[in-house]
N, C-alpha and C positions, 0 to 999 in steps of 0.2 A: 928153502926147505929145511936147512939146517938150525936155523933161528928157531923157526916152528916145532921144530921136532926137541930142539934144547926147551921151548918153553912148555912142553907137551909134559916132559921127564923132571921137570923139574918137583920137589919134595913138595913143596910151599903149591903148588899148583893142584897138584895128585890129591893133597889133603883139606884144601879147599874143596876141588870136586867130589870128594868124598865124601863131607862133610855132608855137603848140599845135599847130595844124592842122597845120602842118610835118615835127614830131616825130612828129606820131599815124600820119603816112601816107607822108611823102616822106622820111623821113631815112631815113641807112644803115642804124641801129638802131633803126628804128620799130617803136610797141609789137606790131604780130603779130606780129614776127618775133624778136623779144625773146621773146614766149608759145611759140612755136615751140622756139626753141631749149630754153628752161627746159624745157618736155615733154621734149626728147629727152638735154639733161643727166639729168634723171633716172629714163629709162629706160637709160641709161649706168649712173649710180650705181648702179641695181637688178641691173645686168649685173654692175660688178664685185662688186660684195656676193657675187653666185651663186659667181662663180671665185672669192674670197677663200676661200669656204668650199668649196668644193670642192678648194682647195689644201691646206686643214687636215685635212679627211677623207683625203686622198692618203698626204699627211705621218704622218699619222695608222698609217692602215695600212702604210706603210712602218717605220715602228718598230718596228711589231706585227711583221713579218713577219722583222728585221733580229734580232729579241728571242726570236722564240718559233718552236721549229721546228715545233710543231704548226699553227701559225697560215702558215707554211712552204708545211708538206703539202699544207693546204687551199685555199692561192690556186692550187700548180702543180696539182693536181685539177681544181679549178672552171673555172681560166681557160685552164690548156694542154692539160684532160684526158691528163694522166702516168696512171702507175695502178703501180702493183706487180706485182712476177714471180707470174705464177697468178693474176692477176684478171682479170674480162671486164667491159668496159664498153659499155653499155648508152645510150645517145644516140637520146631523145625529144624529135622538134620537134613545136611543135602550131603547126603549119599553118592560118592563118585566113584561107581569103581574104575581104578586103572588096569590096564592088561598090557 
């Protein structure tokens, strides 16, 4: 008991545990908030991963479309609905309501 209680009191030990305590709780960059940030760095990273590749798919189809006039036709069709002299176009929403 006596050992224990000499290594309890000792300076070097006191200020060691103090230290610690310090860092764990009261500093700038104490460890939760250190754990904090690192979660939302890498829901960041995960974020731009998405748009890196979503800029390649972009890129992508922009070639295509720069390249191929079939591939052309088919985005002003889909996305502007254009259509050709003598055709009828035909625009099916499927309406779902949730509740």
């Amino acid at each position: 008991m006596k050992k224990l209680t000499s290594i309890i009191t000792n300076k070097y030990f006191l200020a060691g545990g103090f230290f610690v305590v310090w860092m764990l709780f009261f500093d700038q960059r104490d460890f939760f908030q250190q754990r904090e940030r690192n979660a939302e760095l890498k829901k960041l990273e995960a974020t731009k991963e998405y748009y890196l590749n979503e800029i390649n798919k972009t890129q992508q189809e922009l070639n295509d479309i720069q390249s191929n006039p079939a591939a052309l036709e088919k985005f002003a069709r889909e996305r502007y609905l254009m259509k050709k002299d003598g055709e009828d176009i035909f625009i099916i929403e499927d309406s779902l309501e949730t509740k």
